[in-house]
C-alpha positions in Angstrom: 19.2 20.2 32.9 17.6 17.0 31.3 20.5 15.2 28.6 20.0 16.9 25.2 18.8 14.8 22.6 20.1 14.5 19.1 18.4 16.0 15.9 15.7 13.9 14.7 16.6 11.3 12.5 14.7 8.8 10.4 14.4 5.6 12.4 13.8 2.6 10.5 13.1 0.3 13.1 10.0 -0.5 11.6 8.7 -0.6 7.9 5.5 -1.1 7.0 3.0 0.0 3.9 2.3 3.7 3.4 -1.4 3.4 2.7 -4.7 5.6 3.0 -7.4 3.9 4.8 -8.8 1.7 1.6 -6.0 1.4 -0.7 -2.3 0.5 -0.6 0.3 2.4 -2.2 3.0 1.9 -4.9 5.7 3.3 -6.7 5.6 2.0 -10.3 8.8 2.8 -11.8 8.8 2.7 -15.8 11.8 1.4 -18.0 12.4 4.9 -19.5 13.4 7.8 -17.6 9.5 9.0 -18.8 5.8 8.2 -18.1 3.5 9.0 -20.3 -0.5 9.6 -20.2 -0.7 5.7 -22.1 1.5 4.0 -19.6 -0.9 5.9 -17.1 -4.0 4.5 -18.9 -2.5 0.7 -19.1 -1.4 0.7 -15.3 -4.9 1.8 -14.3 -6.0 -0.9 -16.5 -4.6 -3.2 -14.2 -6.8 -1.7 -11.0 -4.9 1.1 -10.2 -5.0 4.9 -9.6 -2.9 7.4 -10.1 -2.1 9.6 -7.7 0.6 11.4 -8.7 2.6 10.6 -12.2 6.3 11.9 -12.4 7.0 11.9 -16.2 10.1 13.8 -15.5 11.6 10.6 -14.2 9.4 7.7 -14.9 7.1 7.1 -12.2 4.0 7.0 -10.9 2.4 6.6 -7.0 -0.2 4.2 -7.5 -2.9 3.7 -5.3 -5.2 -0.1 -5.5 -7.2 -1.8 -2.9 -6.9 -5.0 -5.5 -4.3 -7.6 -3.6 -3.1 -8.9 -7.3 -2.8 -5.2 -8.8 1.4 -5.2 -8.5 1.8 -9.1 -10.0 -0.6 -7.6 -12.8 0.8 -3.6 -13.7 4.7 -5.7 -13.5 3.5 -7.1 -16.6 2.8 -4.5 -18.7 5.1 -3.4 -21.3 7.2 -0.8 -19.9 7.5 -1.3 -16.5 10.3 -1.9 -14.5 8.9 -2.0 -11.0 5.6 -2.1 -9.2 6.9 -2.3 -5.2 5.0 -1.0 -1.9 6.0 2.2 -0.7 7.3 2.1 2.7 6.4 4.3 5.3 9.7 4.7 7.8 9.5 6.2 11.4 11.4 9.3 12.3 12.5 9.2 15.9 11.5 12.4 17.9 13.5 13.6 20.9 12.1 13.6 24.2 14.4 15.4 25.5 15.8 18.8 23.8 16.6 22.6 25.4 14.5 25.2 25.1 15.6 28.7 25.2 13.5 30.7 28.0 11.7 33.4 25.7 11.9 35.4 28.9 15.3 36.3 28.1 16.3 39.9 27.1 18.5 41.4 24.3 22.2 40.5 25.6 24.2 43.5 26.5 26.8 43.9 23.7 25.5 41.7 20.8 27.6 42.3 17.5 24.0 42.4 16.2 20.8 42.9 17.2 19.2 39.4 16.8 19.1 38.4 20.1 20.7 35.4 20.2 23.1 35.8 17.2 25.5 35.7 19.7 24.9 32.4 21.0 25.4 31.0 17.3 29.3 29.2 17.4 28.3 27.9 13.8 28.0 31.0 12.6 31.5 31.9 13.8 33.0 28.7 12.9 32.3 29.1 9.2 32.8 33.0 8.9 28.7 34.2 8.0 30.0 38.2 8.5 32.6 38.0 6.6 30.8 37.0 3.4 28.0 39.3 4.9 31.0 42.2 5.1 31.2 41.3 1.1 27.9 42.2 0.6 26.4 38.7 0.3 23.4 37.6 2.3 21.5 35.0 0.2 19.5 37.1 -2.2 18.1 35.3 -5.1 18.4 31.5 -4.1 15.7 29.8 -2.9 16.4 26.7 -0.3 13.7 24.1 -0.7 13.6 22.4 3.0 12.4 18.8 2.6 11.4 17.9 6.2 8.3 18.0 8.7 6.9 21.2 7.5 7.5 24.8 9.2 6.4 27.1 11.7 4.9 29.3 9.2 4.2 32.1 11.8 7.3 32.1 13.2 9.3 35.4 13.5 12.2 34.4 11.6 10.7 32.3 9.2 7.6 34.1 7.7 9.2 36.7 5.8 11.2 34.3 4.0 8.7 31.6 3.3 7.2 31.3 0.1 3.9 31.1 -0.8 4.3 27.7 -2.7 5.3 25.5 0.1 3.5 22.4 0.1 2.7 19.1 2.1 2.8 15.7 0.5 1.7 14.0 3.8 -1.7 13.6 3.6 -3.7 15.1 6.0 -1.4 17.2 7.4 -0.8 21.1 6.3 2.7 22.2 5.5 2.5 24.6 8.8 3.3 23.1 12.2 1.2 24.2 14.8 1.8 22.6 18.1 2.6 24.8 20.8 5.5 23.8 23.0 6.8 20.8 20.3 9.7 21.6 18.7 9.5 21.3 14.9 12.5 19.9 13.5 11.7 21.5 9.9 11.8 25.3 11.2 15.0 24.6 13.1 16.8 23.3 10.0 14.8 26.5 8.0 16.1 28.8 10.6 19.7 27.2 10.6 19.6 27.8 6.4 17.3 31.6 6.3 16.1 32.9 10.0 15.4 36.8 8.5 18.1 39.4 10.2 15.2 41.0 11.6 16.4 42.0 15.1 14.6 39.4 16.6 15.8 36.2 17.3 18.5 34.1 15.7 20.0 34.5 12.2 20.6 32.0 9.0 23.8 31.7 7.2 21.7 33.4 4.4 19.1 35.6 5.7 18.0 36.9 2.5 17.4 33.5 1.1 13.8 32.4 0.5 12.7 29.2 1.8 10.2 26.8 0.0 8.7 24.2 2.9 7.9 20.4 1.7 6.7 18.7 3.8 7.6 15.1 3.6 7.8 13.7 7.1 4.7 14.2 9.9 4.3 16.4 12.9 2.7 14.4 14.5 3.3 10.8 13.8 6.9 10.8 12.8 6.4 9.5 9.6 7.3 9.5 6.3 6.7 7.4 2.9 9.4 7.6 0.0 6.7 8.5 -2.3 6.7 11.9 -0.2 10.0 12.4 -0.6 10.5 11.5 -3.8 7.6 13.6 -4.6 8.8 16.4 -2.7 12.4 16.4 -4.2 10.7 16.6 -7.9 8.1 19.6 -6.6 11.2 21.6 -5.1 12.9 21.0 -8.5 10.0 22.4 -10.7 9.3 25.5 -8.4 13.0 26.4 -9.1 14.4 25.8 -5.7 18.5 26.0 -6.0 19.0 23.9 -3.1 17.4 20.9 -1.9 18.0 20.4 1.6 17.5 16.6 3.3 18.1 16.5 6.6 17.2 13.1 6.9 18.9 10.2 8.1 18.5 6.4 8.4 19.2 4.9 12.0 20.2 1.5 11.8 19.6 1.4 8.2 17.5 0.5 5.1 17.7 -3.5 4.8 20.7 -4.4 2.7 20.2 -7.9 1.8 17.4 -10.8 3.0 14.0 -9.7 2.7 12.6 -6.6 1.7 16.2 -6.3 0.2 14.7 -6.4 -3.6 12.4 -3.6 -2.4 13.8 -0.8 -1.1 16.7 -1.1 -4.0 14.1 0.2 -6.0 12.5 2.5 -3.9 16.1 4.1 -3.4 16.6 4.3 -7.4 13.2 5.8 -7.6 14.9 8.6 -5.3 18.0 9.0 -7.5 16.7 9.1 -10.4 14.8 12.1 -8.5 17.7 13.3 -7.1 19.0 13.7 -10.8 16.3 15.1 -12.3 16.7 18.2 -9.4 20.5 18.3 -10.7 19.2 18.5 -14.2 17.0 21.9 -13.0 20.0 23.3 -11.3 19.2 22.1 -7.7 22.2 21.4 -5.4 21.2 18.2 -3.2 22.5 18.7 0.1 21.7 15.7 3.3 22.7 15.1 6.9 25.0 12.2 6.8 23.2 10.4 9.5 23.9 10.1 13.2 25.3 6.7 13.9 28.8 6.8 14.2 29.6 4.4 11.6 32.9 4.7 9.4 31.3 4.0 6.0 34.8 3.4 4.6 34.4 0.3 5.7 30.4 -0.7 5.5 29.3 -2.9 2.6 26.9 -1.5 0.0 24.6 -2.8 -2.7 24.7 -2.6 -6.3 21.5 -1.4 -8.2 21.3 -0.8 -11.8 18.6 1.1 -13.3 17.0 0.0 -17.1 19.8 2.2 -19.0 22.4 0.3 -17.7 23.8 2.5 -15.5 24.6 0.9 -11.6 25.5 2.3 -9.0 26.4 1.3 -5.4 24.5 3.3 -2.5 24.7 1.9 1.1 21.3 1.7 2.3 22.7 2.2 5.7 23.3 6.3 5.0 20.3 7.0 3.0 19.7 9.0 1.6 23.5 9.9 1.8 24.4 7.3 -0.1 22.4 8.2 -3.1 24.6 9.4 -5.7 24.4 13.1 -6.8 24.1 14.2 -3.1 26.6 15.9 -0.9 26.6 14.4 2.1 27.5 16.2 5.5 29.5 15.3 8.6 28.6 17.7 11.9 31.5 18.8 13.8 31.6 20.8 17.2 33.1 23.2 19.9 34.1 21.1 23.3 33.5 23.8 26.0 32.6 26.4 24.0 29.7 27.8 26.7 33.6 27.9 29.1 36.2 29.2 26.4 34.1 30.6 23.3 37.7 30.8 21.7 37.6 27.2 21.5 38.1 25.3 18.4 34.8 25.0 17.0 36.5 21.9 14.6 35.7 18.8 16.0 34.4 15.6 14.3 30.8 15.3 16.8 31.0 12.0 18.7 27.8 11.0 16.9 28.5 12.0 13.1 29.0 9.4 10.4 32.3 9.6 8.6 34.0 8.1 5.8 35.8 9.6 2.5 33.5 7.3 0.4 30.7 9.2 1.4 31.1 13.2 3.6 31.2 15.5 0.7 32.1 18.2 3.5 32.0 19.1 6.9 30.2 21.6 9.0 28.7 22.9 12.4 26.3 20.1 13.9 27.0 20.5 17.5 27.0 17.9 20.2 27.0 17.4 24.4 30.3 16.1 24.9 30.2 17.5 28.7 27.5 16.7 29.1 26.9 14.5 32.6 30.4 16.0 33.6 31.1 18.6 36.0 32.4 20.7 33.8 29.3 20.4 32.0 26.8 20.8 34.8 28.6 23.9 35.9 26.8 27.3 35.0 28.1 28.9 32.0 26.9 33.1 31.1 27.4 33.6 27.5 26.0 36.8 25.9 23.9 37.2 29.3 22.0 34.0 28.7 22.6 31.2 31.8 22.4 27.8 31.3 24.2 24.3 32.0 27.7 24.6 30.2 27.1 21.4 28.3 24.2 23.0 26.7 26.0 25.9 24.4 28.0 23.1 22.7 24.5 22.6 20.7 23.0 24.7 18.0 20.6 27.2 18.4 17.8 27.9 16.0 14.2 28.7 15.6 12.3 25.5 17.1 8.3 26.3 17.0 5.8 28.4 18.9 5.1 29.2 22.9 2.7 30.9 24.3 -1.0 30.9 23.2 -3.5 30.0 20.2 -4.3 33.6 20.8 -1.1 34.6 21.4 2.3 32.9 20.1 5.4 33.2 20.6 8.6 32.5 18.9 10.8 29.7 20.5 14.5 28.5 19.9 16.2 25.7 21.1 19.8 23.9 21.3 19.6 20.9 19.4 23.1 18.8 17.9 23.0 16.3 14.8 24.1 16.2 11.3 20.6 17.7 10.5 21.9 20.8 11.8 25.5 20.7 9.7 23.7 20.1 6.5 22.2 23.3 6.5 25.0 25.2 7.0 26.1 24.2 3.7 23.0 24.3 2.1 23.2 28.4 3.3 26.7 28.7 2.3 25.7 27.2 -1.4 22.5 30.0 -1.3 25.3 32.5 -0.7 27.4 31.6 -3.7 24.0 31.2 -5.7 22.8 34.9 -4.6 26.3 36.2 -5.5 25.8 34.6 -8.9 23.0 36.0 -9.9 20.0 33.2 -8.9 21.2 30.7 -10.9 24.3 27.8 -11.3 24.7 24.4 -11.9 25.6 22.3 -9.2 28.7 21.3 -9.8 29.9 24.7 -10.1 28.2 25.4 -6.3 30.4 22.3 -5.4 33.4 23.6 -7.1 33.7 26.6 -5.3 32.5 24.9 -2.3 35.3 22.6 -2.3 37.9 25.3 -3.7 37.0 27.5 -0.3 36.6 25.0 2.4 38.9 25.0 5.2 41.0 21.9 5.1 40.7 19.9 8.3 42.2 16.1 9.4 44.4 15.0 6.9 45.3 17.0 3.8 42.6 16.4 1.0 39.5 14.5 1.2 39.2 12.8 4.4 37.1 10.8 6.4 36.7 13.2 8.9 35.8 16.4 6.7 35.2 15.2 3.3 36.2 18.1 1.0 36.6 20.1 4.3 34.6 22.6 6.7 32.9 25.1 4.4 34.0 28.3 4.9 31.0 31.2 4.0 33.6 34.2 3.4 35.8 32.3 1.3 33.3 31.3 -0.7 32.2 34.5 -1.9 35.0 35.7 -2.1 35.9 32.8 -4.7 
């Protein structure tokens, strides 16, 4: 079996200008946390349109073909910022494992979703016992900021809601691309996949999901206008939890040029990220897939017009933006051999660091892989396949089959894009049990009160807060 690629990650080995065919794009960021229809009116003054205006945090995308519009709209009274959005690449695996749809119910599943025997996460952070309690998600929805859905799929559709959206232009919030996995409807599936007695199942089946599409299908990329866009829409369609499994490769540029830039592209985001805390949306991101020990990785300081500063590292955004929880992934090492093993490892690839893993949870990794161990043949739940695959996580992935006539798929896929929804579903379980609705420090409270305590006692590098644990939780 071909090496299994990583979840996809954000890749910023490139930035360059998000722009439409005539016009280039900015984010205009006002002094006030507001912007109003007469700071609209004075910035298209200055040759520019509007093309979407975020009053609930002060900013506007602004497109102009004019070369000398951003020297001209900084000058108006009440702005802070006129900057170029940046488009940033995403990098897509070449290289990930399908599961052959050909594959029948395994003999003796504790369910009847096929494959929910195949998911170690699921084990690892206890999803039946909080199911056993009676809690299944009901009531929270899980906005899932990423590169749309498969909106056909069998365990997605019943739990998709109507209002999911696409801010990439051009580009509908449904994939459909037969035989490309779709990293959006594996996160989806990871959070929500419907206990339907199909396929897989989410840590909260009866959570709804709201698609926004931020990143392309087909190009790999994605502006920050998107995403900030995208955070404020999930916000005011009452999502609960915002999930962002994004992360930088490599990094945003920390100092030199571009430096000035992205600072204020990335307090655009917070100041987004707070406005979805303000509505009651729990921001939950991958931590990113580098390796690096952020306790010890320099970070800038950017102060916004109120005075308030803050110090993200560009090199984990959006992790480092404050009022996220970022995630570490950790994984089984033989689990496909010994499916008693521990399930609680920090994955090879995962970005650590107390200063910035809120918590820890499944993300799998391939650490046979290209052993012989690894190579060897492994049976689990009567589906066959290399033993280094089953260290990976399973979910929903796309479609097979036909225009005429598709199919469901699933694949094994690793990455701290896979660990952040596991806590994003365990958070929709402590919302459902709540009745629909908390603030997110209360979601984080119990969170942290119920998570399994892992490395060394307390916050850690490792773990953060610690390995969420799903029965606990309700059980809190």
């Amino acid at each position: 079996m071909n090496r299994l690629a990583r979840a996809i990650t954000l890749a910023i080995g490139t930035l360059g200008m998000a722009a439409t065919a005539q016009a280039a794009t900015y984010v205009v960021t006002a002094n006030g946390q507001a912007f109003d229809s007469a700071l609209a009116r004075k910035v298209e003054a200055a040759g520019g349109r509007i093309a979407s205006r975020l009053p609930e945090i002060g900013v506007a995308i602004v497109e102009s073909d004019d070369s000398a519009f951003a020297a001209r709209a900084g000058k108006v009274a009440g702005i802070r910022s006129v900057v170029s959005d940046l488009s940033v690449q995403f990098e897509t695996p070449v290289e990930v494992s399908e599961l052959d749809p050909a594959y029948a119910n395994p003999p003796g599943s504790a369910d009847n979703d096929r494959f929910f025997n195949l998911q170690w996460g699921a084990a690892a952070i206890d999803v039946a016992g909080a199911w056993n309690r009676g809690y299944r998600g009901a009531g929270a929805v899980v906005a899932v900021l990423d590169s749309g859905v498969a909106c056909q799929h069998a365990d997605i559709a019943s739990n998709l809601l109507p209002a999911s959206a696409s801010f990439v232009p051009g580009e509908s919030v449904c994939h459909n691309r037969i035989g490309n996995f779709n990293h959006g409807t594996h996160v989806a599936g990871i959070i929500a996949a419907a206990d339907n007695g199909v396929g897989s199942i989410g840590v909260a089946p009866s959570a709804k999901l709201l698609a926004v599409k931020v990143l392309s299908g087909v190009t790999g990329s994605g502006s920050f206008s998107a995403i900030i866009n995208g955070i404020v829409y999930a916000a005011n369609q009452g999502a609960d939890v915002i999930n962002m499994s994004l992360g930088t490769r490599g990094g945003l540029p920390v100092n030199g040029q571009g430096a000035n830039q992205v600072a204020e592209l990335v307090n655009a985001t917070k100041r987004a990220v707070k406005y979805a805390r303000s509505r009651n949306a729990l921001v939950v991101v991958a931590a990113g897939n580098d390796g690096i020990d952020f306790d010890h990785a320099s970070g800038t300081r950017v102060c916004d017009t109120d005075g308030t500063c803050f110090v993200p590292n560009l090199k984990a955004f959006p992790a480092g933006v404050p009022g996220t929880l970022a995630v570490s992934a950790t994984t089984p090492v033989g689990w496909g051999v010994n499916q008693n093993a521990d399930k609680d490892y920090l994955a090879s690839y995962s970005n650590h660091g107390a200063s910035l893993i809120a918590f820890a949870a499944p993300g799998g990794d391939a650490p046979l892989a290209g052993t012989p161990v690894g190579s060897q043949l492994c049976v689990v739940a009567g589906i066959a396949a290399s033993c280094a695959t089953f260290d990976n996580v399973l979910a929903p992935g796309g479609y097979g089959g036909t225009p005429t006539a598709l199919t469901s798929s699933y694949y094994f896929v690793s990455g701290t894009s896979m660990a952040a929804p596991h806590v994003s579903g365990v958070a929709a379980l402590i919302i459902g049990k709540h009745g629909g609705e908390m603030a997110p420090t209360d979601v984080e409270r119990i969170l942290r009160a119920t998570a399994d305590d892992l490395g060394k006692p307390g916050n850690d590098p490792a773990y953060g807060g610690g390995r969420v644990n799903a029965a606990r939780a309700v059980a809190h």
